[in-house]
DSSP file (Angstrom, degrees, kcal/mol; ACC not computed):
  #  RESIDUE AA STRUCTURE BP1 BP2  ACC     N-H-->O    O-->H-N    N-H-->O    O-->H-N    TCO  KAPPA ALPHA  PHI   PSI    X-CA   Y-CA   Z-CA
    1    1 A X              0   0    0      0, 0.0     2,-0.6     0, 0.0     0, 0.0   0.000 360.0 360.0 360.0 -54.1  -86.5   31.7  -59.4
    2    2 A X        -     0   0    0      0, 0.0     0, 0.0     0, 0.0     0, 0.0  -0.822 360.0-137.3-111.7  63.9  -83.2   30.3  -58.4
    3    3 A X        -     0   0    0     -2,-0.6     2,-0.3     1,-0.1     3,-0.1   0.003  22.3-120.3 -45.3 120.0  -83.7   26.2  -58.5
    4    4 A X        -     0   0    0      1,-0.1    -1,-0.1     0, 0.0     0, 0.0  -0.482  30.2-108.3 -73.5 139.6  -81.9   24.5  -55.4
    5    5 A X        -     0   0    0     -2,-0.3     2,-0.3     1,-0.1    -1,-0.1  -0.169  29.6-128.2 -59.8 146.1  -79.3   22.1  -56.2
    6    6 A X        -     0   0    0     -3,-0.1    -1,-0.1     1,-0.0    -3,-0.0  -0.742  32.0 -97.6-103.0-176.0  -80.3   18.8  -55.7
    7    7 A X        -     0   0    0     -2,-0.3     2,-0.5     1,-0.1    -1,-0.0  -0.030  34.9-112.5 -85.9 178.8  -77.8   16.6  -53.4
    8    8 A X        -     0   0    0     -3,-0.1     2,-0.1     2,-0.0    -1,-0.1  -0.890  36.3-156.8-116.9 114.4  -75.4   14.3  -55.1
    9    9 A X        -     0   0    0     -2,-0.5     2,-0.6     1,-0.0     0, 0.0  -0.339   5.9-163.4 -62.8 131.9  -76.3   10.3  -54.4
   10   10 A X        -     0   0    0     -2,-0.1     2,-1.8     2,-0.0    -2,-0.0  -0.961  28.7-118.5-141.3 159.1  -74.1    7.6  -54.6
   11   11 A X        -     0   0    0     -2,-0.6     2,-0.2     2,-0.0    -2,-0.0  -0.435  43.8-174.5 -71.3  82.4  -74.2    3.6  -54.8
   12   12 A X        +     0   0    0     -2,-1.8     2,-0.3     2,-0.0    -3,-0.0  -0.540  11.9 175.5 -85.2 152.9  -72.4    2.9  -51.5
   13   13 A X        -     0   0    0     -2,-0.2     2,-0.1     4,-0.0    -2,-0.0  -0.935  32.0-118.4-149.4 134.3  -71.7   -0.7  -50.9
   14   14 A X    >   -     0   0    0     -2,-0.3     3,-0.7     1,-0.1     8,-0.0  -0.306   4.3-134.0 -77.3 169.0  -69.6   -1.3  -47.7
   15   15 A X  T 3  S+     0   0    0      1,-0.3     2,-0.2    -2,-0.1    -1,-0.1   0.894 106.6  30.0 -84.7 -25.5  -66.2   -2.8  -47.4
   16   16 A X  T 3  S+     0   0    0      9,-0.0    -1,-0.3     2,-0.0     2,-0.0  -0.379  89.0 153.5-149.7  55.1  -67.0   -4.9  -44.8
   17   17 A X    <   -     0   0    0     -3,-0.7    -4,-0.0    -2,-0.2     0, 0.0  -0.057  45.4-125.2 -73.6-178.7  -71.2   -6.0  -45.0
   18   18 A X        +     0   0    0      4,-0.1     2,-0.1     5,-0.0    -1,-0.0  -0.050  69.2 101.1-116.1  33.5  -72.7   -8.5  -43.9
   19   19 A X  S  > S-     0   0    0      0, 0.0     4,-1.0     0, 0.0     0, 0.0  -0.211  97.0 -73.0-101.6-165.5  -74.7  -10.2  -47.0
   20   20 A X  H  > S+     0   0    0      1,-0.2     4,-0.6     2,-0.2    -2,-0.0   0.507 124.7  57.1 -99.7   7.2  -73.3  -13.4  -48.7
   21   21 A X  H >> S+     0   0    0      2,-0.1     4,-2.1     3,-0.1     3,-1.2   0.922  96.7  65.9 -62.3 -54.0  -69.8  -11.3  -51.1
   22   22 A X  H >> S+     0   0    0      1,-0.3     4,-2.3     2,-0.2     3,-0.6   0.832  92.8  58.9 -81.0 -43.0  -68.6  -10.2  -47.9
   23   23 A X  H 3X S+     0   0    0     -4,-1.0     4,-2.3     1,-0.3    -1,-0.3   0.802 107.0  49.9   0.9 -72.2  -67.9  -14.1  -47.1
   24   24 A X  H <X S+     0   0    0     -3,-1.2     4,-2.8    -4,-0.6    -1,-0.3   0.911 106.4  51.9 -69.0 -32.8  -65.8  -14.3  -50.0
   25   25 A X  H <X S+     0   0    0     -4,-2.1     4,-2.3    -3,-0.6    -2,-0.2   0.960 107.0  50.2 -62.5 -33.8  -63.8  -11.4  -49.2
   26   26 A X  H  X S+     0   0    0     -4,-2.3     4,-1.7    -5,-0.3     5,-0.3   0.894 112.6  47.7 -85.5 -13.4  -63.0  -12.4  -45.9
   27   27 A X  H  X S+     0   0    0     -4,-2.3     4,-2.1    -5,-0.4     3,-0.5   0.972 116.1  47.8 -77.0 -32.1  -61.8  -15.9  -47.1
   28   28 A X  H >X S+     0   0    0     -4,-2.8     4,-0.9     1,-0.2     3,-0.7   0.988 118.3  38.0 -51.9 -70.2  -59.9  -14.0  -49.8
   29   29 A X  H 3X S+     0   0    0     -4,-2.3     4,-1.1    -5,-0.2    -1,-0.2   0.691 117.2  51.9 -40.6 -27.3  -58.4  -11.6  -47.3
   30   30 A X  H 3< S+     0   0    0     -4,-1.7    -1,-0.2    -3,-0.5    -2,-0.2   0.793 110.1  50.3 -56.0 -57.8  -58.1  -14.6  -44.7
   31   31 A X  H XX S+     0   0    0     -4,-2.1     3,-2.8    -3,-0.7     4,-1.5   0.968 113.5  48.5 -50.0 -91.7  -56.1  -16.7  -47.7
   32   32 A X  H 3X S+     0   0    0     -4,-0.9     4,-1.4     1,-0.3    -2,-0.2   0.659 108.1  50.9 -34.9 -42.0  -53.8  -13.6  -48.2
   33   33 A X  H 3< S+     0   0    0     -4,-1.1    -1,-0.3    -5,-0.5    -2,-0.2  -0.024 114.2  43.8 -88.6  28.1  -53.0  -13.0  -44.6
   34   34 A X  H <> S+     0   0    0     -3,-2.8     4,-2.1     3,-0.1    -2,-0.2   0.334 115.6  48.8-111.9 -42.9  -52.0  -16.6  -44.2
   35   35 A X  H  X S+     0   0    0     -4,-1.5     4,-1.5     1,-0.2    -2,-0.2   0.846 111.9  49.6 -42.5 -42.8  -50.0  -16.6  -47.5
   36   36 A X  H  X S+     0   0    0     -4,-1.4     4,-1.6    -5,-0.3     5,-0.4   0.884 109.4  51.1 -81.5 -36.1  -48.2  -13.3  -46.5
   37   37 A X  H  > S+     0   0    0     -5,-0.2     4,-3.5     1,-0.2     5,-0.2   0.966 109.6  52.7 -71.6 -59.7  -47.2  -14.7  -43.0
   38   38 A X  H  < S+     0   0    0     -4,-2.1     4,-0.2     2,-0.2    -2,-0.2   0.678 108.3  47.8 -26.3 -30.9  -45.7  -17.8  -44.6
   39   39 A X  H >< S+     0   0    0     -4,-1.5     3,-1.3    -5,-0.2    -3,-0.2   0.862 119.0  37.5 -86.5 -77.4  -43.7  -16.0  -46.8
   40   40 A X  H >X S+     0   0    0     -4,-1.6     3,-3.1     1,-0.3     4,-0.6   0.823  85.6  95.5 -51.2 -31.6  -42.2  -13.4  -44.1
   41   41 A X  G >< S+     0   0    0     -4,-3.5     3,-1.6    -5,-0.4    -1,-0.3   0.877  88.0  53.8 -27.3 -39.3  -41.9  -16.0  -41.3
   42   42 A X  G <4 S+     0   0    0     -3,-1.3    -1,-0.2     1,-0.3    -2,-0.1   0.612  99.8  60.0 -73.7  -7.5  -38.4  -16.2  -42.6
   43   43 A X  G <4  +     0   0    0     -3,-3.1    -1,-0.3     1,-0.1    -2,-0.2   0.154  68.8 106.1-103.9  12.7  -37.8  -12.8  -42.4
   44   44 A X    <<  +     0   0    0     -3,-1.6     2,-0.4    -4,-0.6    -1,-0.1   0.794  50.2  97.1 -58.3 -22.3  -38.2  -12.2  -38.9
   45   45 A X        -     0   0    0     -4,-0.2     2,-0.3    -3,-0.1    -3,-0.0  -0.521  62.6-149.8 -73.7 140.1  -34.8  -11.7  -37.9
   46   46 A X        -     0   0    0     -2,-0.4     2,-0.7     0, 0.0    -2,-0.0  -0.744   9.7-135.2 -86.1 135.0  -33.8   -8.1  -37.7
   47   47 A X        +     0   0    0     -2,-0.3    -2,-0.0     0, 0.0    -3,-0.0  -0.836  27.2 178.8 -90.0 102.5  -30.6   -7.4  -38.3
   48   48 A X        -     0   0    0     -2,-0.7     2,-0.2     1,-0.2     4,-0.1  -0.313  31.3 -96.6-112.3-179.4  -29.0   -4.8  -35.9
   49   49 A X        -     0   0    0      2,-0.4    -1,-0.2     1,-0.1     4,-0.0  -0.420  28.4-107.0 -97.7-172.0  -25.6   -3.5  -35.9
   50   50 A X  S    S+     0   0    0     -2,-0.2     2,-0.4     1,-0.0    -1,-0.1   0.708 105.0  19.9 -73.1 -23.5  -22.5   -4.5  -33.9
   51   51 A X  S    S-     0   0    0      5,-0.0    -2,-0.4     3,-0.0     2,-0.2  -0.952  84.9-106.0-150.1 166.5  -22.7   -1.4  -31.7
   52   52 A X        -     0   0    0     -2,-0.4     4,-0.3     1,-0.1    -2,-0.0  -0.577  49.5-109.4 -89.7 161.8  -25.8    1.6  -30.5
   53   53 A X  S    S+     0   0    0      2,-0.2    -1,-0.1    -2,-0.2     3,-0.1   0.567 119.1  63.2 -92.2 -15.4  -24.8    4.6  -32.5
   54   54 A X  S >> S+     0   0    0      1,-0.2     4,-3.9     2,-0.1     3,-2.2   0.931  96.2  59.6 -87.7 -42.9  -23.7    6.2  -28.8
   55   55 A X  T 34 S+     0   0    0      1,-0.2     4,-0.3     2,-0.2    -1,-0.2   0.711 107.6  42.4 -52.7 -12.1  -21.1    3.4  -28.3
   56   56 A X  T 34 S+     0   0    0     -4,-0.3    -1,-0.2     2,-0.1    -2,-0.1   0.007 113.4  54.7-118.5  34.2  -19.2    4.5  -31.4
   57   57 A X  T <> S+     0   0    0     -3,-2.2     4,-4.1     3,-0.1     5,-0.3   0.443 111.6  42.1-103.2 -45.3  -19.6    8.2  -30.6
   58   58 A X  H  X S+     0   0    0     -4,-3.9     4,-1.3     1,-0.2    -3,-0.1   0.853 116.6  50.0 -93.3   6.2  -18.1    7.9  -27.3
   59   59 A X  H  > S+     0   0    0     -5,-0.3     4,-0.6    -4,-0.3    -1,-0.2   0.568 106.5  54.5 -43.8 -25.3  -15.5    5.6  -28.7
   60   60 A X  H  > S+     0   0    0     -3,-0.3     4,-1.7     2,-0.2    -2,-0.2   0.804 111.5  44.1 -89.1 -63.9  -14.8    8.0  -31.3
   61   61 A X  H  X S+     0   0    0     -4,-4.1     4,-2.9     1,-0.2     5,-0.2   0.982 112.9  55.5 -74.3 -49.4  -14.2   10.9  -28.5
   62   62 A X  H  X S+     0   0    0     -4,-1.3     4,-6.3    -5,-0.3    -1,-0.2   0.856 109.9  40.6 -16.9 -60.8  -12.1    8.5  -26.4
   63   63 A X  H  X S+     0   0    0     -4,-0.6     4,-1.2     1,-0.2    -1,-0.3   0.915 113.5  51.9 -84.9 -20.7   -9.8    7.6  -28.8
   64   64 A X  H >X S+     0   0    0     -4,-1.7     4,-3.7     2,-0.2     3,-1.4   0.981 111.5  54.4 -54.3 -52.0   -9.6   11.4  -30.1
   65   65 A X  H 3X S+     0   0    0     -4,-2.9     4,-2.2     1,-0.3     5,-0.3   0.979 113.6  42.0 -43.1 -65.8   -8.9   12.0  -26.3
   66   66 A X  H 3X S+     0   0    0     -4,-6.3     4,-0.7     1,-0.2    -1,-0.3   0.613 107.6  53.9 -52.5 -13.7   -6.1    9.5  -26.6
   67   67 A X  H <X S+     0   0    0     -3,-1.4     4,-1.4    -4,-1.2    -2,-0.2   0.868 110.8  51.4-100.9 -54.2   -4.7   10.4  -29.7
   68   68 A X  H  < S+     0   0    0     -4,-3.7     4,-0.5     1,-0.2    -2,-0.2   0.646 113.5  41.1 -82.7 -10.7   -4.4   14.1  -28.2
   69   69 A X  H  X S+     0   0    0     -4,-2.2     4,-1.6     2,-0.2    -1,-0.2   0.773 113.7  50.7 -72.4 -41.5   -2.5   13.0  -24.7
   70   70 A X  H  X S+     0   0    0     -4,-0.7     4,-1.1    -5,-0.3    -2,-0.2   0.739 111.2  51.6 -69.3 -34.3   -0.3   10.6  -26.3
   71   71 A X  H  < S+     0   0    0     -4,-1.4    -1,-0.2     2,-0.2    -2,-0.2   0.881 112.3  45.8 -75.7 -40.5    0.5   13.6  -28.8
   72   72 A X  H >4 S+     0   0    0     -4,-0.5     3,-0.7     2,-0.2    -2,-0.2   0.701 107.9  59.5 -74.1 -33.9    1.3   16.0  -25.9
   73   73 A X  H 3< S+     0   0    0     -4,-1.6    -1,-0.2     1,-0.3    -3,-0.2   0.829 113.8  33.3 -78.6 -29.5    3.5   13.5  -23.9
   74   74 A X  T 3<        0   0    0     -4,-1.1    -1,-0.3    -5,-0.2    -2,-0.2  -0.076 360.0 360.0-130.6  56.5    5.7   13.0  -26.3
   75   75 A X    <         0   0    0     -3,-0.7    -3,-0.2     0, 0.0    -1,-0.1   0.060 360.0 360.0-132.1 360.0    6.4   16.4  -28.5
C-alpha cells in the first residue's frame, strides 16, 4: 500500500584513490605546494612590535603614577 522510498545513490569517486588520476593530482598538488613555499619563503619574517602589550600598560601606569606625585609635590 504505502511504497518504501528507495535510498538515494551516488557516483562517489574519492579525493585521494589509488588508480592512475590520483597520480596526477598528487603531482599537481605536489607542483602547488612547492610553488606556494617559494613564493612565501620571503615572507617568513613576522613582524612584532617594539614592546608586549603589558610593557606599555605598566608604562602607561608608571608614568600616570609619576605625573600624579610630581603634581602633589609641587602644588
Amino acid at each position: 500500500m504505502f511504497g518504501q522510498r528507495k535510498h538515494k545513490t551516488f557516483e562517489y569517486k574519492p579525493r585521494f584513490s589509488r588508480d592512475s588520476t590520483s597520480t596526477e593530482i598528487k603531482d599537481d598538488t605536489k607542483e602547488f605546494a612547492s610553488k606556494w613555499r617559494r613564493v612565501n619563503s620571503g615572507n617568513t619574517k613576522k613582524v612584532k612590535g617594539l614592546f608586549s602589550m603589558r610593557v606599555l600598560i605598566l608604562a602607561l601606569v608608571l608614568l600616570l603614577i609619576c605625573m600624579y606625585l610630581l603634581e602633589k609635590k609641587y602644588m
